[in-house]
Every structure is written in C-alpha cells, then in structure tokens.
C-alpha positions in Angstrom: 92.9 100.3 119.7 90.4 98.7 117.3 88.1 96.2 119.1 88.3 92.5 117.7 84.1 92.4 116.5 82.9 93.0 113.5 83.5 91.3 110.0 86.0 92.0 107.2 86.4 90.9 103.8 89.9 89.8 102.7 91.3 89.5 99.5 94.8 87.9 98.3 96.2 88.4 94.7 98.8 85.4 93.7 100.4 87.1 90.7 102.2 85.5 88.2 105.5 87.4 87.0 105.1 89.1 83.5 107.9 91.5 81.7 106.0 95.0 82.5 107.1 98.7 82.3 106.3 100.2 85.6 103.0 102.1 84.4 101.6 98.7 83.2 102.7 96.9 86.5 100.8 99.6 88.4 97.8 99.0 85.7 97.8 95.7 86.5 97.9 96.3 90.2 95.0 98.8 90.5 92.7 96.0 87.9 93.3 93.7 91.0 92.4 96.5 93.4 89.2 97.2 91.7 88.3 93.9 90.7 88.7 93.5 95.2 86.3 96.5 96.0 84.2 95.5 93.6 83.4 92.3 95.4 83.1 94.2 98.9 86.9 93.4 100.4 88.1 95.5 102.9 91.9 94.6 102.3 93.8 93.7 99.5 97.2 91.7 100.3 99.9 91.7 97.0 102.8 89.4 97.1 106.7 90.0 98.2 108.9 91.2 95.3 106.2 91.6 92.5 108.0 94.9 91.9 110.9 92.7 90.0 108.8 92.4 87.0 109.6 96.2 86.8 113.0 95.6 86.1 111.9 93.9 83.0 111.6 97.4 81.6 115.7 97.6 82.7 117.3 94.1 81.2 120.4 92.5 82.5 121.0 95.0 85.3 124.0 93.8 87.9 121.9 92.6 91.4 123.0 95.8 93.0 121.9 98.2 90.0 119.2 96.4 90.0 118.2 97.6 93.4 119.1 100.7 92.9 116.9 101.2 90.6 114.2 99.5 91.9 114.3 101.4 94.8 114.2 104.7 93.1 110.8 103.6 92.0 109.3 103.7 95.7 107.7 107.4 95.6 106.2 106.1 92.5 104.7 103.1 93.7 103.6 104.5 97.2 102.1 107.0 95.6 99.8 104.8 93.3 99.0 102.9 96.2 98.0 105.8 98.3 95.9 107.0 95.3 94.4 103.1 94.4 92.9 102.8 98.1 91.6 106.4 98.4 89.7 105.8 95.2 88.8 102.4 95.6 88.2 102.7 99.4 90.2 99.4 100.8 93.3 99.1 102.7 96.2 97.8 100.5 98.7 95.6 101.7 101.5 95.9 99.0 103.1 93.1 99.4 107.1 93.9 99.5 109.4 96.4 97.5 112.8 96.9 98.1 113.3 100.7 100.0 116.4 103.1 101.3 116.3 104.1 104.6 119.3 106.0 104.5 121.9 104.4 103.5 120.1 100.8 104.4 118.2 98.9 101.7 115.5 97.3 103.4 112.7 95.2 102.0 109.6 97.0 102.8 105.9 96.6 102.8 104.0 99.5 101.8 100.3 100.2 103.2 97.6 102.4 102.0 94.8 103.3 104.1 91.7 103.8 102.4 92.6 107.9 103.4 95.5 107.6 101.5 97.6 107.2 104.9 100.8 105.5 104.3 102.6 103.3 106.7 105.7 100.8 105.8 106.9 97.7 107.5 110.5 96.2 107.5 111.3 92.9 106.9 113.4 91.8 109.8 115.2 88.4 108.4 116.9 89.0 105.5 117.2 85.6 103.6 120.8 84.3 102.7 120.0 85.5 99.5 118.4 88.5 99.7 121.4 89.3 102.0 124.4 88.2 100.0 123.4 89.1 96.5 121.0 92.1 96.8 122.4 93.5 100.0 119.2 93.8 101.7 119.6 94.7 105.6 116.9 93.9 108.6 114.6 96.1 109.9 114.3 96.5 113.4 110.4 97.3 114.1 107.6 95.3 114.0 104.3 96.0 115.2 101.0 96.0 114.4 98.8 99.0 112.8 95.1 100.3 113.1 93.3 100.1 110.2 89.3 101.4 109.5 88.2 97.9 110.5 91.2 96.2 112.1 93.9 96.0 113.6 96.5 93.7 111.8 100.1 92.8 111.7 102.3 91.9 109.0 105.4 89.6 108.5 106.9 89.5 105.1 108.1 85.6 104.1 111.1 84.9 105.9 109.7 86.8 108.9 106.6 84.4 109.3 108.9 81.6 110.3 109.7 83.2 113.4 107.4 82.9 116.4 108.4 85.7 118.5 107.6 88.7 116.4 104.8 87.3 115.1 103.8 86.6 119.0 104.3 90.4 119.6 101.8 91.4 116.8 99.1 89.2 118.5 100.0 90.9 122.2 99.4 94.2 120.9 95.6 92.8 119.8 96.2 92.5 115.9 93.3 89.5 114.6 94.9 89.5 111.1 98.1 88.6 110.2 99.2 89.5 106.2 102.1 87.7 104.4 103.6 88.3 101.3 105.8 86.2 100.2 108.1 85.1 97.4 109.5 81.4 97.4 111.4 79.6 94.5 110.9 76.2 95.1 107.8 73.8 96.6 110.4 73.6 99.7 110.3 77.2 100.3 106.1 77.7 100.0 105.5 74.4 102.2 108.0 76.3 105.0 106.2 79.7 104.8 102.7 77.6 104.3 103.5 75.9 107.6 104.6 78.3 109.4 101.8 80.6 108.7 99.4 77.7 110.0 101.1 77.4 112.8 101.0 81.3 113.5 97.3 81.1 113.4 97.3 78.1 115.8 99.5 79.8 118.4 98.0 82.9 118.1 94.7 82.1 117.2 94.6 84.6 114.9 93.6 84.9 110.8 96.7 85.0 108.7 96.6 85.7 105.0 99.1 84.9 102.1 99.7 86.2 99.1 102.6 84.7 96.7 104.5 85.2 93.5 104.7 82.6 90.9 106.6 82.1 87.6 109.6 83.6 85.6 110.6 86.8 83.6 113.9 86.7 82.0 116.7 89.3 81.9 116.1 89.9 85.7 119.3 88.7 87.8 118.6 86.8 91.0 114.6 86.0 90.1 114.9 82.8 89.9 111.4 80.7 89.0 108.5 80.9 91.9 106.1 78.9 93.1 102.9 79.6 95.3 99.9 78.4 96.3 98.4 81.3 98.4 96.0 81.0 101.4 93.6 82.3 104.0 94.2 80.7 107.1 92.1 80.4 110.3 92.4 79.4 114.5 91.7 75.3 114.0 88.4 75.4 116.4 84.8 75.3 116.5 83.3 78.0 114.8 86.4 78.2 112.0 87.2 76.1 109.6 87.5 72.7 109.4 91.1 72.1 108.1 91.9 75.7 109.2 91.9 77.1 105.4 89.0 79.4 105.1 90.0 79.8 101.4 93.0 78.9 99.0 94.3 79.7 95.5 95.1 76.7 92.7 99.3 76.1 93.0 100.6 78.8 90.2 97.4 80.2 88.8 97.3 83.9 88.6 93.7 84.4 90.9 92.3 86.3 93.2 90.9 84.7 96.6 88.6 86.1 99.0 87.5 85.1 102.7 85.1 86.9 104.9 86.8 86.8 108.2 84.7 87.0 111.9 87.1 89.1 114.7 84.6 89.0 117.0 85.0 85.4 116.9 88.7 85.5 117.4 88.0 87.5 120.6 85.7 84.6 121.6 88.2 81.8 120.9 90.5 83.5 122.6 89.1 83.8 125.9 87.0 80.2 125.4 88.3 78.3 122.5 88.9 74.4 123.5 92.4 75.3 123.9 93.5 78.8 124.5 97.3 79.5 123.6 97.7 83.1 124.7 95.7 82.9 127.9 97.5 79.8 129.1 101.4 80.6 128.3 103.6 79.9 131.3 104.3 83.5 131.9 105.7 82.6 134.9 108.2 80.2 133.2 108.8 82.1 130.3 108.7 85.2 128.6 110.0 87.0 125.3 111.4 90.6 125.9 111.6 93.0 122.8 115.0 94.7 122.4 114.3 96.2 119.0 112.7 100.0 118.1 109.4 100.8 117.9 107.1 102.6 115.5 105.3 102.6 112.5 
C-alpha cells in the first residue's frame, strides 16, 4: 500500500459541452492532458458524461441507441487514455463513460496509469434518471487503487452523497478522493459540492471535483449543466482556511490545479483537533460491506 507522505499535484478540467466528433473530443482531451503535465500534475480528473458531446457526431439518437453507441466507443476512448498518460506521464482520471459489462450498462470511470495500466470503477447509485431513461445499472465494487504517488478512491456524482462507500475508500488508506460529476441545475452541484465537503471532513481526506457545464443540441436526455468544480481539503490547521485549496469560476471552461500534502493527512489523522476516523464508536457502530471486491 502507498504510504500517505509525499506531495502531489492535482489537476481538475471543468469542460464545457461542445458538438465534437469523437477524434476532436479526444483532441481536446489530450490538449487538457498536456496542458496538466506541463504544469508538473501528477493526476488529471475529467468530468462525468463528457463523452455525450460525442453523440453530437450521431444527432437525434433514441436514449437507448444513444447508449449503445456510446458504449461502443469505450475501447476507443480507453485506449487514448492509456496512450495520453504513458506519453504525458500522469495518471488520468477520466471522469465517467457509459460501459457494458455483459449485458449491464454501467457508468464507468476509466483510469490510466502513467504505464498505460487501465483500471475502471462503477458507479454504484444510478440516478432516477440515468436509471429510467438511459437504463444504466449499479455497480457493485468500490475500492480504492494504487497509483505511482497515491493511493486514491473515486465516487462518481451520485455516489459522493453516500457516506459509507466513500468511508470504505478512506479505511483502505486512500488520501484522495476524485469526483466527476455532471449536475443540471445549481440544486444538483450545491448537493454534490456539499457532500464532497463533508467527505473530506469525515474522512479527513482531499477530495477533487471535476464538472460538466453547458448544452449541445440534438443529444436526448442532456439537458443544460452547471458546475463550479473544486479542490477540497480536511478543515484544520495546516489546510486551508475555508477547506477549498482551489476552485474553478461557475461555468467557465478552466483548468484548476492544487498541490496536495499526504503526509499531512497522515498527521491530521492521528492529531488533527478533532480526529473522525480514530474516534468512531466502533463499539456502537459499524458499517459491514456486502458487495464484491476488485478493481
């Protein structure tokens, strides 16, 4: 297991949604990739669903051919992912893309190691939407991943408004937690926004966001999105003062970075003012894991 010492650089790409064939999405993509190694980040987080501005390419597709589709593009995106970071040497989150497992369309987040390594992470709460009109089904894992220079976690949107996987992330040593995220409405960010701050109080651990923002037409079910992504930290000495180490403008298509101290998550951890994982009532309370395990 990777130690929590050392620093990291983080970088988080809030991407407005433009009509884009999937070469000039991936263009786009590996610009921001570049433009993030060039300024020294070890990890690059993309938001949920940028992958719709694919479909752009594929007009006034029915929701379900839509994902079809879509999902036929995975090997083609994974792939230029796995390529991106082995040239570019930084470890892509990329954000979340819509992938078969079997008969199971599951919204997935794809991660390139700067080896080229691939790993992919379910989404395990569905929204109403993403249920009902694209059909997308839960994952069941969730657990966190070694990395060069970290071990982190990530919980796509929905998935950061739930505690207890998030809490199993931080139990299996992860002092970086990565959220994509696509919300259509102020309502929606401020949820995932609060949420994620209260993830990195609980678990006094770093949590990054990345969001989508905007409109494409032609695309069913993408409706208008709004995001104002951020790089939250533990609210302690030693972090930040408002617990935001860095944040993007609301709707501006940017780029944020945030250098990021593990050894000093180690060190709240085991003497911060408070101490949240140290001092749970174990004795009172527990949370068992029923679900699979794996990468």
């Amino acid at each position: 297991m990777t130690a929590l010492s050392g620093e990291v650089r983080v970088a988080a790409v809030q991407l407005e949604m433009r009509a884009a064939t999937p070469q000039a999405h991936l263009d786009r993509m590996h610009a921001n990739v570049r433009l993030a190694s060039g300024y020294g980040a070890d990890f690059i987080l993309f938001p949920e669903w940028h992958t719709l501005q694919m479909l752009a390419s594929r007009p006034c597709l029915e929701p379900a051919a839509a994902m079809d589709w879509l999902s036929d593009q995975t090997d083609t995106l994974t792939q230029a992912l796995a390529a991106m970071a082995k040239a570019e040497n930084i470890t892509i989150i990329g954000g979340a893309h819509p992938m078969r497992d079997g008969n199971r369309l599951q919204n997935c987040s794809p991660i390139a190691l700067p080896d080229g390594t691939l790993i992919l992470k379910p989404k395990l709460h569905p929204t109403p939407d993403e249920r009902g009109v694209w059909g997308i089904q839960g994952g069941n894992h969730m657990d966190a991943f070694e990395t060069p220079k970290a071990r982190a976690g990530v919980a796509i949107c929905y998935d950061s408004e739930f505690p207890e996987p998030v809490r199993r992330i931080a139990d299996q040593g992860a002092g970086i937690l990565f959220v994509p995220y696509y919300t259509e409405t102020r309502h929606g960010h401020f949820r995932v926004r609060h949420c994620c701050q209260a993830r990195a109080v609980e678990n006094q651990t770093y949590v990054v966001t990345a969001g989508l923002f905007g409109e494409i037409g032609g695309v069913a079910n993408a409706a208008r999105g709004y995001a104002q992504s951020a790089i939250y930290t533990p609210c302690d000495l030693g972090f930040a003062h408002d617990g935001i180490a860095a944040q993007a403008e609301p709707n501006c298509d940017e780029v944020i970075f945030a250098d990021l101290d593990l050894g000093r998550i180690a060190r709240v951890r085991e003497d911060g003012h408070v101490r949240n994982l140290a001092d749970r009532r174990t004795d009172l309370y527990r949370i068992g894991w029923t679900g699979a395990s794996g990468s």
